[in-house]
C-alpha positions in Angstrom: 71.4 112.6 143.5 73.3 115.8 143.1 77.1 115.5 142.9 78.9 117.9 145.4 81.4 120.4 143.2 84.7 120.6 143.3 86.5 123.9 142.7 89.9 123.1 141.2 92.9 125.3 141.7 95.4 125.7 139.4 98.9 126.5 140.6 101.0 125.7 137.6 102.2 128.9 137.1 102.9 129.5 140.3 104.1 126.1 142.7 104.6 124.7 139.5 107.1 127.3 137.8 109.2 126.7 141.1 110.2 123.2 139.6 113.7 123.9 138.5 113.9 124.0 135.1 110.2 125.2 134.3 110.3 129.0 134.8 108.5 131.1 132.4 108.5 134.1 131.2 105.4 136.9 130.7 104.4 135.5 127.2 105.0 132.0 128.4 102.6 132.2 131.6 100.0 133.6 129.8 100.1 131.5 126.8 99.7 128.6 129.4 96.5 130.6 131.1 94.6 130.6 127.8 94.9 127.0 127.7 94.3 126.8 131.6 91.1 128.8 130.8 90.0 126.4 127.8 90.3 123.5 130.3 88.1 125.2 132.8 89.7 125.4 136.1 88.0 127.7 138.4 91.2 129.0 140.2 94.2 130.1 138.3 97.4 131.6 141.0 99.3 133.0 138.5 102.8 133.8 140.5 104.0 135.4 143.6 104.3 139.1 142.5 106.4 140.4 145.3 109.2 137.5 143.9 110.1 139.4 140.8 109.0 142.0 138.7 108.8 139.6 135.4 106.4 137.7 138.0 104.6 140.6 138.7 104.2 141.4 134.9 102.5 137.8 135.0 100.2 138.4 137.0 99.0 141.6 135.9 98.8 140.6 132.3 97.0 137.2 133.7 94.5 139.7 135.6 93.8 141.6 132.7 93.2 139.3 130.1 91.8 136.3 131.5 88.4 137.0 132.8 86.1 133.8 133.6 88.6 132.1 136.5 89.2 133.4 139.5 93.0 135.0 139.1 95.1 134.2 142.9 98.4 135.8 143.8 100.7 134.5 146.6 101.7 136.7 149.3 103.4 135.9 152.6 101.9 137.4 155.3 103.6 140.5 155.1 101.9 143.5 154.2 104.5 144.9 151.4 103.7 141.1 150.0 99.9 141.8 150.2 100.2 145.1 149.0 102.2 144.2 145.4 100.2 141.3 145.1 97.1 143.6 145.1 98.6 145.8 142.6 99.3 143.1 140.3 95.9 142.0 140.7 93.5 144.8 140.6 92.3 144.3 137.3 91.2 140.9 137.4 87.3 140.3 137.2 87.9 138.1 140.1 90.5 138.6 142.0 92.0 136.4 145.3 94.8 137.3 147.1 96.1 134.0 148.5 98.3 134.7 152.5 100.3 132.2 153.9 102.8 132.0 157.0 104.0 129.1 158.0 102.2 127.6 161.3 104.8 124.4 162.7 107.4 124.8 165.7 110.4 123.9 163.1 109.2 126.3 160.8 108.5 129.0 163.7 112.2 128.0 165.5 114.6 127.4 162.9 112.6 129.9 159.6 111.1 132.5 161.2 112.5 132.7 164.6 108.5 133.8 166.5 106.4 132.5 168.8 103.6 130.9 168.3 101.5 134.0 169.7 103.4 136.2 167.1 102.1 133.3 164.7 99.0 133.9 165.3 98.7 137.6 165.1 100.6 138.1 162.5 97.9 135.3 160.6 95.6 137.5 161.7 96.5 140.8 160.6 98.0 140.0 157.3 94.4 138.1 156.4 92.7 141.5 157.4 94.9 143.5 155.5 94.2 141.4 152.6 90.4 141.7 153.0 90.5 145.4 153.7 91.5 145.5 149.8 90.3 142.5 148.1 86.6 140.4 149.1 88.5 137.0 148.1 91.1 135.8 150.6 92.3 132.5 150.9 95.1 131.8 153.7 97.3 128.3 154.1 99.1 127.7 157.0 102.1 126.3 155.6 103.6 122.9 157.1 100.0 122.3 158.5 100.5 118.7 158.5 103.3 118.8 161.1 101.6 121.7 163.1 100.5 120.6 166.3 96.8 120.3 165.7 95.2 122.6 168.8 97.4 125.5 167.6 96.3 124.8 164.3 92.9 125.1 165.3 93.5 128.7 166.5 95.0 130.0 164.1 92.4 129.1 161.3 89.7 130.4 163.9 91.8 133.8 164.2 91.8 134.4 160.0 88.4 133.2 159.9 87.3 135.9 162.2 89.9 138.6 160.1 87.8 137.4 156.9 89.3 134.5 155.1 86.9 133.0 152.9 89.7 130.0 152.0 91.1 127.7 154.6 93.8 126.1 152.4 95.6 123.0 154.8 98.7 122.5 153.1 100.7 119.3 153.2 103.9 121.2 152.8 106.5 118.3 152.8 104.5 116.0 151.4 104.4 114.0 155.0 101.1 112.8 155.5 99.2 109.4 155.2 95.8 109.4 153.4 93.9 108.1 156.0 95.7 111.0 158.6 95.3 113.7 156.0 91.2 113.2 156.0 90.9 112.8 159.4 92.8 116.3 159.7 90.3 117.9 157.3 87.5 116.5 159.6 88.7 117.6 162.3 88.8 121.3 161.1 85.6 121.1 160.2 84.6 120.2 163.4 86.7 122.2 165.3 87.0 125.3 163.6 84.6 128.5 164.0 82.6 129.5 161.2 83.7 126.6 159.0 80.5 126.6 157.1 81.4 129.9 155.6 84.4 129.6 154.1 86.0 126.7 152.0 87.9 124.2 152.7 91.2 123.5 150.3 93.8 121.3 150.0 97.4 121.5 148.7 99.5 117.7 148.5 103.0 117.9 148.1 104.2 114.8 146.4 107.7 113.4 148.4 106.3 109.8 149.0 104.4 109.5 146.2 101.0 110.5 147.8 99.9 113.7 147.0 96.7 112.3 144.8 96.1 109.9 147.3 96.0 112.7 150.0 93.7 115.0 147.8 91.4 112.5 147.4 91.1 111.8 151.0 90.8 115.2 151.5 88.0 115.9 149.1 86.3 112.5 150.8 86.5 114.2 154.3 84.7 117.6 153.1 87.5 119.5 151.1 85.8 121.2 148.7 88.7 122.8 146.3 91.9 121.0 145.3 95.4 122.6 144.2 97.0 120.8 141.8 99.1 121.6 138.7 99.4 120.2 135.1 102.3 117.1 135.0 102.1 117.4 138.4 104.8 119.6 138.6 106.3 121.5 141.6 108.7 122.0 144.5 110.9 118.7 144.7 109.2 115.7 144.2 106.1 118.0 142.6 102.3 118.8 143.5 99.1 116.6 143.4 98.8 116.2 139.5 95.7 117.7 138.2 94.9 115.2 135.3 94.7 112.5 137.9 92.9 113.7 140.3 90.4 114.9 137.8 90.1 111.3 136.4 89.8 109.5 139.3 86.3 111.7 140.3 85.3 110.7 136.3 86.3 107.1 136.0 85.3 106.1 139.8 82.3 108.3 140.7 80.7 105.5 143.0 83.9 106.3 145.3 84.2 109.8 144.5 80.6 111.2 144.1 82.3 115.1 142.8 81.8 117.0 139.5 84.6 119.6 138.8 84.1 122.1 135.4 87.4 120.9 133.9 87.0 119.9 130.1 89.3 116.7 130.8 89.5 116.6 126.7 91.7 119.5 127.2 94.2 117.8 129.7 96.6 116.1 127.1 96.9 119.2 125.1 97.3 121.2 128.6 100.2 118.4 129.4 102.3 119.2 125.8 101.9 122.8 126.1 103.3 122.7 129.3 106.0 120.4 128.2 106.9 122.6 125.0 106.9 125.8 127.0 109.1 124.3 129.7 111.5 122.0 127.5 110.4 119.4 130.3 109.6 115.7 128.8 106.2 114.2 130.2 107.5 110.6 132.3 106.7 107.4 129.5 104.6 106.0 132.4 103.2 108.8 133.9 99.1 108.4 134.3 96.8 109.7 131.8 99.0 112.0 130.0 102.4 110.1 129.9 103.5 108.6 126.4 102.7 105.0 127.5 99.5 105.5 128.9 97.2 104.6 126.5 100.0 102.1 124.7 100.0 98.2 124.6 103.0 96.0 123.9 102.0 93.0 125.5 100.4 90.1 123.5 97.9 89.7 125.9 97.1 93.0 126.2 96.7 94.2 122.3 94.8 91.3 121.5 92.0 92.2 124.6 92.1 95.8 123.6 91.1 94.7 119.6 88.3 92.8 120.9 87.0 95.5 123.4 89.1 98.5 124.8 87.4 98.3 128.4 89.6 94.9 129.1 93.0 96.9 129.5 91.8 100.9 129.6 89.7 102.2 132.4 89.1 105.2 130.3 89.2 106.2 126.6 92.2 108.4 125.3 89.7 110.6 123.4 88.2 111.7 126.9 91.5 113.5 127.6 92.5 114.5 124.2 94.5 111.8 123.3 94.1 111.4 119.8 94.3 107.2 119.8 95.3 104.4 122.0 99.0 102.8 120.5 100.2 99.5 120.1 103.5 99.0 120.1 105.3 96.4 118.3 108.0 94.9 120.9 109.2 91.6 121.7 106.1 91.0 124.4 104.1 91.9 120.8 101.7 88.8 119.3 100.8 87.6 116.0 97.3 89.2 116.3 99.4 93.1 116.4 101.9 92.3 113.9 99.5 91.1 111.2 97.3 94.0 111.7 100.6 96.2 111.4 101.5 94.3 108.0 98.2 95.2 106.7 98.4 98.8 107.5 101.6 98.5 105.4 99.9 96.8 102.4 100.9 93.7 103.3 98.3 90.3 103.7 99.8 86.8 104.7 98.2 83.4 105.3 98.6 81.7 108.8 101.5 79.8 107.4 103.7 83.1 106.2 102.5 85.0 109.4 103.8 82.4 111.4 107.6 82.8 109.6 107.7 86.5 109.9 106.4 86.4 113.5 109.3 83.8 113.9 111.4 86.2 113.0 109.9 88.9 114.5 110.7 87.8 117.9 114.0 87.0 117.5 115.1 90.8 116.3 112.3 92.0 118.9 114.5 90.2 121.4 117.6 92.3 120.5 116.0 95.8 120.0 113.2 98.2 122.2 111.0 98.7 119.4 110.7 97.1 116.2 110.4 99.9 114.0 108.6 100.2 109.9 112.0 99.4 108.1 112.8 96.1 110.7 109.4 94.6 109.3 109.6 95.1 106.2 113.2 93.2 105.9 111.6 91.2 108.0 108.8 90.3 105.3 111.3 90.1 102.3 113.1 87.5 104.0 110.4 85.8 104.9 109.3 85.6 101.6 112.4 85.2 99.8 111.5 87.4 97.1 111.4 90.9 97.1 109.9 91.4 94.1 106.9 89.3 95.2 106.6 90.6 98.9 103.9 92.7 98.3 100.0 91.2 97.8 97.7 93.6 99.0 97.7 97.3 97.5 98.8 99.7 99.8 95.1 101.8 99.2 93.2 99.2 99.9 95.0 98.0 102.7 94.3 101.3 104.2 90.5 100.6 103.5 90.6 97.2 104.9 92.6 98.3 108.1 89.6 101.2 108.6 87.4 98.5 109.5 89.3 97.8 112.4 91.9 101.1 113.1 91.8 104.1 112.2 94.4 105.1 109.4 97.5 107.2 110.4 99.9 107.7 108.2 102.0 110.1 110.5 102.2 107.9 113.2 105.3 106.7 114.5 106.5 103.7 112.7 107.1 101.6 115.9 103.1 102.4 116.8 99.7 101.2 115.9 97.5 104.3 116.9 94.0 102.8 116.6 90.4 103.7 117.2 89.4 100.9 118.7 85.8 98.8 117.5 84.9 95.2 117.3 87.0 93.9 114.8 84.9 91.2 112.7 88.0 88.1 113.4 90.1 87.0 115.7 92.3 84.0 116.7 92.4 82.9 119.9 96.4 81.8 119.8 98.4 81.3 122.9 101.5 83.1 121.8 99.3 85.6 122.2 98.8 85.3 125.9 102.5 84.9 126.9 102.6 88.6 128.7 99.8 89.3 130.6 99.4 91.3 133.7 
């Protein structure tokens, strides 16, 4: 069975550079398109032209140089808005000029002091401006999930009719439910003139934590493009995070039957490009590119993924450019990990020595986060007594050994295992190394 596609829409450089602290300059922006481009999204918005001229720069150097992706620039739905952002986009290969005016009663009251009739004709004529100068328009009504649903309705059929080709619904605030946010894309599609012209899209702010969730649903009721940025990055709380949305259509495709283009091997080094060019750390726990997501500490937990990876990771690192999964040597650590770290230092011990330094071993790993490559190996001359006699397996042919089971990497930080992960030919079955499970 054929797989629907997915367009994806990237908006780092543009929702996601109005994150404070993760501006960019010209050079930054398009630095971060190549690599946008080398992951494969189909939609890159590049900025918001009329904001600045640096971001108009952007987007005209974006345009120019960047020619498989579709290239979007924002405009409000004003026409010295649509105007710049045409300017700044004329020499794309493809360009889209992306309108939006914002459609619910706080937003018309207390923002932009109109009517809702003014709403609506000014949706209207800023979408046909936009078409009379580029074929590619895609307009969000902004705060759509707190706009009362029949005016809603309207106004998507009145930019339809101007000659949008992208009905972007917009969860502004980041208020919807999952289960509310797919029944408003169904609805659209079932109340909307013309819907089976244009494309649906959908754009999830993240302020309870739900902006994946909410793109998934929306992709579930008919969406058929997502906007979503690198790190999930963004206004406040931040957008629907690419990466994850990406992997959740690759690791679960009986729930989510979707292809998108993206190369997901090119997500992690997307996510540390990003990072370097912003100064902004990657969360330890964030999902599929944070530092701890393909790490182990727990007993339990490094001794399943020796014996076979699939019992603790639901995808492999290498399938989003992670170079190797890590286990980390910390007091929820088992024998199992530490006796595979002392061999990758030269080191081999019989049960009865492994058992002292893993005595040991807990008790510092009790005081400290991480117990790092100079902590062991005091930890193995005491044990032994004599320093002169500690070591009894040459350090090359440790490294050999170790092969058999983990890859060797001698740059890796000292607290980590990095590993590529195969059936390793023994293991114990030890209950100290089941005290930390899930």
């Amino acid at each position: 069975m054929e797989r629907a596609r997915i367009t994806v829409f990237d908006t780092t450089l543009r929702d996601g550079e109005q994150s404070p602290g993760c501006s960019m300059n010209v050079q930054e922006k398009l630095r971060l398109a190549h690599q946008l481009d080398r992951l494969g999204v189909d939609v890159i918005e590049a900025g918001f032209p009329i904001a600045s001229e640096g971001d108009f720069a952007a987007v005209q150097a974006i345009a120019a140089t960047i020619r498989r992706p579709i290239i979007a620039a924002l405009a409000r739905a004003y026409a010295p808005d649509i105007e710049r952002a045409w300017q700044a986009l004329k020499g794309a290969a493809r360009p889209r000029i992306h309108v939006f005016l914002a459609t619910s009663d706080i937003h018309l009251q207390y923002k932009l002091k109109i009517s809702r009739q003014q709403c609506l004709e000014q949706a209207r004529d800023s979408v046909r401006l936009a078409k009379s100068l580029c074929a590619d328009v895609e307009f969000s009504p902004e705060d759509a999930t707190r706009t009362d649903h029949e005016f809603l309705y309207a106004v998507l059929n009145a930019v339809v009719e101007a000659g949008a080709t992208t009905l972007n619904i917009p969860d502004t605030v980041g208020y919807s439910m999952p289960a509310e946010f797919g029944e408003l894309i169904q609805s659209i599609r079932q109340r909307v003139r013309g819907i089976e012209k244009v494309v649906i899209s959908a754009h999830c702010h993240n302020d309870l934590g739900l902006a994946v969730a909410n793109s998934l649903a929306a992709i579930a009721a008919g969406a058929r493009q997502v906007e979503c940025t690198i790190n999930g990055i963004g206004e406040r709380a931040g957008n629907a995070s690419m990466e994850e949305i990406v992997m959740a259509m690759r690791v679960r495709p009986d729930r989510y039957p979707y292809e998108t283009g993206v190369a997901s091997e090119q997500l992690f080094p997307a996510s540390q490009l990003l990072s370097e060019i912003t100064g902004v750390p990657v969360q330890p726990n964030k999902a599929v590119t944070g530092r701890n997501a393909f790490a182990h500490e727990a007993g339990i937990h490094q001794d399943g993924m020796l014996k076979n990876p699939l019992t603790y990771e639901i995808m492999t690192p290498h399938s989003v450019g992670v170079p190797d999964s890590k286990l980390v040597l910390g007091k929820h650590s088992g024998r199992h990990a530490l006796g595979l770290r002392c061999e990758q230092l030269g080191f081999q011990f019989d049960r009865r020595e492994l058992d002292e330094i893993y005595r040991r071993f807990v008790v510092l790993a009790d005081k400290i986060k991480h117990v790092e490559e100079h902590h062991l190996l005091e930890l193995i001359q005491q044990a032994r007594g004599v320093t002169g006699r500690v070591p009894t397996l040459h350090a090359d042919s440790a490294a050999v050994a170790g092969q058999k089971r983990f890859s060797k990497t001698s740059a890796a930080p000292p607290t980590e295992l990095n590993i590529t992960l195969h059936s390793p030919a023994d293991h114990h079955a030890d209950q100290e190394d089941y005290l930390w499970g899930v």
